[in-house]
N, C-alpha and C positions, 0 to 999 in steps of 0.2 A: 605574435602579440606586439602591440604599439601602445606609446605610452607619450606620442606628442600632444604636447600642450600647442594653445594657437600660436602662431608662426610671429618672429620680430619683425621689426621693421627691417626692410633693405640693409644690409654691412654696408658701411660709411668707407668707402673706397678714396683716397686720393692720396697725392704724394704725403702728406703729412702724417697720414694714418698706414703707407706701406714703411716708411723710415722709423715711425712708433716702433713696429712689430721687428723689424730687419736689423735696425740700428745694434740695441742689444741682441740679438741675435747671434750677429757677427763679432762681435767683443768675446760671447760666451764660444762660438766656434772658433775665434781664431785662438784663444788660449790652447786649445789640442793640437793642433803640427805647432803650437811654439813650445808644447811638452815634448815631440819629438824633437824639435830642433836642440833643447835644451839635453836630452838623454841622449842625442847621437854626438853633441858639444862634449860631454865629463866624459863619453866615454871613448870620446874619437880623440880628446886631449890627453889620452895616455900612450898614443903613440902607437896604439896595434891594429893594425889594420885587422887582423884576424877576431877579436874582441868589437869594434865596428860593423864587422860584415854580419859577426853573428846574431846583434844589437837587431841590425836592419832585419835580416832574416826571422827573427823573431817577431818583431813586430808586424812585418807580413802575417805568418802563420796565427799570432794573435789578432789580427783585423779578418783574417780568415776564418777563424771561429768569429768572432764578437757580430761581425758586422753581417754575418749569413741571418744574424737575427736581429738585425736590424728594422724589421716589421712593428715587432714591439714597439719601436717608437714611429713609425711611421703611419702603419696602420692605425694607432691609438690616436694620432696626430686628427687625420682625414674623420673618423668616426666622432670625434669629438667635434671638429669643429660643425658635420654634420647635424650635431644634436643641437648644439646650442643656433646654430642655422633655425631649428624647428622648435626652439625652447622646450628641449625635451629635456626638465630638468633630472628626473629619471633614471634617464638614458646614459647622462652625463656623468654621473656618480658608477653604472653600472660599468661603462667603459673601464674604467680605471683598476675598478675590483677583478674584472678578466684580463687586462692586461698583466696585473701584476702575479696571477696566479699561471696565466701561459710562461710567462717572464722564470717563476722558481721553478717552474719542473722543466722550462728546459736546462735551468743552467745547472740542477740537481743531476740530468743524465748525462751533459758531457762530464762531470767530472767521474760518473761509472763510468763513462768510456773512454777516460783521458788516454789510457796506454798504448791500447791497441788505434785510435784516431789520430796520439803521435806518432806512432812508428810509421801510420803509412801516409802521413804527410810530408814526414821529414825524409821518404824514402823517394818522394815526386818529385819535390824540391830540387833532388841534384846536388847540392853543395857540396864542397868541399867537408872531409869529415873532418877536420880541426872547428869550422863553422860550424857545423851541423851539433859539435859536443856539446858544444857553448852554448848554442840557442835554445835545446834542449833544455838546460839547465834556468834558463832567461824564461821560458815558455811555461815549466813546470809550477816556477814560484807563482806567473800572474795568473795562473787559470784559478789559485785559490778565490780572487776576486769575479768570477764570471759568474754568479746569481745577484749578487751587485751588481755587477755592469746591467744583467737583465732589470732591475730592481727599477735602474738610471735612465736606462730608454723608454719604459713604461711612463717614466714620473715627469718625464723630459716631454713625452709626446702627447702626455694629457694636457698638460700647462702651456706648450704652443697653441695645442687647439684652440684653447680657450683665451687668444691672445695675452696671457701673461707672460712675457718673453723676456721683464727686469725678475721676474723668480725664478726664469730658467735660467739667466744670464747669471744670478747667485750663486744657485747651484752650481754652473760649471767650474766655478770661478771657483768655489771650494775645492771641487775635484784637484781642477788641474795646478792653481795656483799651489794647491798642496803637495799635492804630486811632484811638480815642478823643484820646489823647497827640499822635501825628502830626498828626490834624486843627489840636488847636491849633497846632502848632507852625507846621504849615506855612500855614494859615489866619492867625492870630489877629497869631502869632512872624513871619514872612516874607513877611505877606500875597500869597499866592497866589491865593487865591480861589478857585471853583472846582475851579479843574483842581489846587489842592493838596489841596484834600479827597476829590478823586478819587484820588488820588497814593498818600494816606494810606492809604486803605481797600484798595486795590491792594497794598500793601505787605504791610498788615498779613495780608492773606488768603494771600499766597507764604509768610509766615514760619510762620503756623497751619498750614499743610499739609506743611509740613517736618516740624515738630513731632510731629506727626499721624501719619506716616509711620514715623518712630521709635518712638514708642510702639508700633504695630502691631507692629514688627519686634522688637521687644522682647515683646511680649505672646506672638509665637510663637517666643523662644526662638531669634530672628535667624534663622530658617530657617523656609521654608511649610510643607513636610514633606506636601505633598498635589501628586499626579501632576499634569498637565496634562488627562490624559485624563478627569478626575473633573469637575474643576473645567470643564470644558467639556464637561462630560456633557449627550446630548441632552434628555431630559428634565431635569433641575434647569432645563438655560439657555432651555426653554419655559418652566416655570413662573417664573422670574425675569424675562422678556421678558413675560408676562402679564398678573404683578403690577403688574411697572411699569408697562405700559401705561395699565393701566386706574388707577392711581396718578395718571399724568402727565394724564389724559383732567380725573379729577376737578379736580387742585389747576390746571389751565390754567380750567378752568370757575369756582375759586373767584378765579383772578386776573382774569378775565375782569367779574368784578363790583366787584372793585375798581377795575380798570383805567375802567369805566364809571361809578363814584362818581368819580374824578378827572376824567374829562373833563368831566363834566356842570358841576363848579367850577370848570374852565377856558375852558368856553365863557362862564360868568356874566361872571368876572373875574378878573383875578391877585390882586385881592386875595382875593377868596372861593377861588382856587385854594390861597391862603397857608393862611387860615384854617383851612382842611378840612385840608391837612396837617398843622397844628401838632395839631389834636385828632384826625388818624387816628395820632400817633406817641405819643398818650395811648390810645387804644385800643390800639397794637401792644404798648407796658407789660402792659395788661390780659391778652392773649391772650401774651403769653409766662410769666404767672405762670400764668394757666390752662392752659398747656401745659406745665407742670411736672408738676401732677396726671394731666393724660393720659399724660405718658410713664411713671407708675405704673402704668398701666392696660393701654399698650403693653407694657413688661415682663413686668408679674405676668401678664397675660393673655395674652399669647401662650404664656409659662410653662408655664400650665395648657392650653391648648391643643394643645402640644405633647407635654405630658403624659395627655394626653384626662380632665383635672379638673376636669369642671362646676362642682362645688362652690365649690372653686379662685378660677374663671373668675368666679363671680357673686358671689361677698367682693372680689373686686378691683375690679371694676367697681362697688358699693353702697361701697364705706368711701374708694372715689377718689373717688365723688359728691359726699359727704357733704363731704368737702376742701374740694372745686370750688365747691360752692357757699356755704360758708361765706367764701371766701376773696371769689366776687365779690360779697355783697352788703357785705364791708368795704370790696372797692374802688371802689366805686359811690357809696359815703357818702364816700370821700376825696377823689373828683373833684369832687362836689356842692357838698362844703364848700372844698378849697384848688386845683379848679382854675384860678380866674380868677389867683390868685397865680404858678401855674406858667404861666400863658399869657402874663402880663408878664416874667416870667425869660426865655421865649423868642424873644418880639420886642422889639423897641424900635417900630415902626408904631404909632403911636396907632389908623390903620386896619384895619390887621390886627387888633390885640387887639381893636376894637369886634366886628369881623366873629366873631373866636372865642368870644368870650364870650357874643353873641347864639347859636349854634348847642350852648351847651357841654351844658345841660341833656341834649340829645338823644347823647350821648357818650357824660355820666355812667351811664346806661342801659345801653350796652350790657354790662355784667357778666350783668346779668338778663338781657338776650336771648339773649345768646350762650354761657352758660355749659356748656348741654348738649352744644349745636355743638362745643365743644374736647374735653369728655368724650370722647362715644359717636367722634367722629375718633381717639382714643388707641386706643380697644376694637375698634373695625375696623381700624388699622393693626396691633397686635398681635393679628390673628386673622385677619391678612389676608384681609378679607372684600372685596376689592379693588374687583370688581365692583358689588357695590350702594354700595360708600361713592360709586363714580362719576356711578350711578345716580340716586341722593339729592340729589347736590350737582350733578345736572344741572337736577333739577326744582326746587332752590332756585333755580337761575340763572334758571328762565322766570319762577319767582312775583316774585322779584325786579325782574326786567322790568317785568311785569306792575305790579304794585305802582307802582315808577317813573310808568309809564305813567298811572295813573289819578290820580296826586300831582302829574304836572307842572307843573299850574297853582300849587302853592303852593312853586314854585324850589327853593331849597336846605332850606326847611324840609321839604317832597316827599320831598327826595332822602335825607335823612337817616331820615324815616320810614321809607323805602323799605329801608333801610339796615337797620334793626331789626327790619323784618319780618323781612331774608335770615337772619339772625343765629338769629330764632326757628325759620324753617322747616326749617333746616339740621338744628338740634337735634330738630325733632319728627318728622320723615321718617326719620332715623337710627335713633331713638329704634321707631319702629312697626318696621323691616326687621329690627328686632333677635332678636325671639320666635324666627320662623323659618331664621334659622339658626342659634340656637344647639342647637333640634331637630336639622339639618341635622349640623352636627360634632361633637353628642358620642354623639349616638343613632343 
């Protein structure tokens, strides 16, 4: 069943109109690694490396659940921008109504299966069992907030499509700004430790999807105005089970190499497990400013996609480049020169800082490696090219391995090379799958 209305005109591509969509964007992503910077600061400022390490490890295992469903918003992202591409206004309302219903039943089953999913995460992991108690403990409190989180990537990936990115830029700002606030309070104000920073971020993720919810309801005029029969139409809810799929297949493979960067520094030490945190939550900085520009690319691209606008399609994708990469060889020159400054802002360990400052070099790098990586991810979410994005970021995961593999003897300097390869292969695998399907969907 199809339900488009006749087609817009061409998406309005140029610098002005990718900086519109990216600008907030990147305000509303960079506040999320300065939530982690801020929660590894109250809790790295009490001095225990063991309470640190377990901080990081946690949030690993928490982006290990969150982000494996992260389709929700990506997916909703590309499928939206699609409809409104085709002025299917319909379509656009039904998007959001599936998104948020994939969204509560998944976050309804991990929490039946919180128990037996912790014990055999934290049993891969490796760490040290003083780490391992703690994070537990860090882990337990923020899964209460995971059908919000799903609630936030639904509400997050409608509202890009549909180029509103100063209401997405709100929203986060609720989230994290709030988030942020609680940490200290409950951290810093009431010393809690842990389980307040768990507390915090729990909080703040129920009150963001309240929020969230409202806006939707407001955006369609406090009524869905789209049947049931539609919106659980058999076709649409294949092709949205599809997408996701091969969505979830990808970004579990991309956490899947993070998740093995972390362990590798927790088998060394907690203190090199510290270290490699404090500079992967300088890289999450990086990749959320670079993912301002991709979500210009997801928009405008899907746009013309939806509108069958090659033309469209390849100014969005060359004048988002151009952003991207300007943007990371300035933040590559700011880590070079003022990260050892921000790495003492974040711990007080004489240990730790040694540990991060010897690895930073390899850090500051990753803008160059990975800058295409965040691109060509924007252009195949909004072009939902589902399947090869999957595909790509499966045979980055082996070169990765691999890489590892042949590095091991030189420990965490190894493991970070290994790290910059993924970053590069990511971007040039994408980068080659691209020619042929853009043959593929407009010809």
């Amino acid at each position: 069943m199809t339900h488009a209305l006749p087609q817009t005109a061409p998406p309005e591509v140029s610098h002005r109109r990718i900086l519109s969509i990216a600008v907030p964007m990147i305000f509303a992503h960079v506040t999320t690694p300065l939530l982690g910077i801020v929660s590894t600061a109250a809790i790295g400022r009490l001095g225990d490396p063991i309470a640190l390490a377990a901080v990081a490890l946690g949030a690993v295992i928490m982006d290990m659940l969150v982000w494996a469903f992260a389709f929700l918003r990506m997916g909703t992202i590309g499928l939206t921008a699609q409809a409104r591409g085709r002025a299917d206004e319909t379509e656009r309302r039904a998007v959001i109504a599936r998104a948020l219903l994939i969204g509560i039943a998944c976050g309804l089953a991990i929490l039946v299966l919180k128990v037996p999913l912790l014990a055999l995460i934290f049993r891969a992991m490796g760490a040290s069992p003083a780490a391992t108690a703690a994070a537990d403990t860090y882990v337990s409190v923020r899964l209460v907030s995971i059908p919000a989180i799903f609630i936030n990537f639904a509400v997050l990936g409608w509202l890009i499509g549909q180029a509103r990115t100063m209401t997405g830029l709100v929203l986060q700002i609720v989230i994290n700004v709030g988030n942020m606030a609680l940490t200290v309070l409950f951290v810093s104000v009431l010393e809690l430790g842990i389980a307040g920073a768990a507390t915090a971020n729990a909080l703040a993720e129920w009150i963001g999807a309240a929020v969230g919810l409202v806006v939707v309801l407001a955006s369609l005029g406090w009524r869905l105005t789209v049947p049931w029969s539609v919106i659980l139409d058999r076709a649409r809810l294949i092709q949205t089970f599809a997408i996701n799929r091969d969505i979830m297949i990808r970004t579990a493979a991309l956490l899947a190499s993070l998740a093995f960067f972390t362990r590798q520094g927790a088998v060394g030490s907690d203190t090199v497990l510290a270290a490699n945190a404090i500079l992967m939550n300088f890289v999450g900085i990086v990749a959320f400013f670079l993912d301002g520009f991709a979500t210009s690319a997801e928009q405008l691209g899907g746009q013309a996609v939806g509108a069958r606008d090659e033309a469209s399609f390849r100014r969005a994708v060359w004048l988002s480049s151009i952003w991207a990469v300007a943007f990371g060889t300035v933040a590559s020159a700011v880590f070079f020169v003022g990260g050892g400054a921000a790495i003492d802002f974040v711990s007080t360990s004489e240990a730790v800082r040694a540990e991060a400052k010897r690895y930073l070099p390899y850090m500051a790098l990753t803008p160059f490696t990975g800058v295409m990586a965040f691109l060509f991810d924007g252009v195949f979410i909004g072009a939902t090219w589902a399947v090869a994005m999957r595909n790509c970021m499966l045979a980055s995961l082996a070169t990765f391995i691999a890489a590892w593999w042949l590095l091991s003897g030189f420990g965490n300097d190894g493991l970070w090379i290994a790290y910059l390869i993924l970053q590069a292969v990511r971007g040039l695998y994408l980068g080659l799958a691209m020619p042929g399907l853009m043959r593929v969907t407009f010809r």
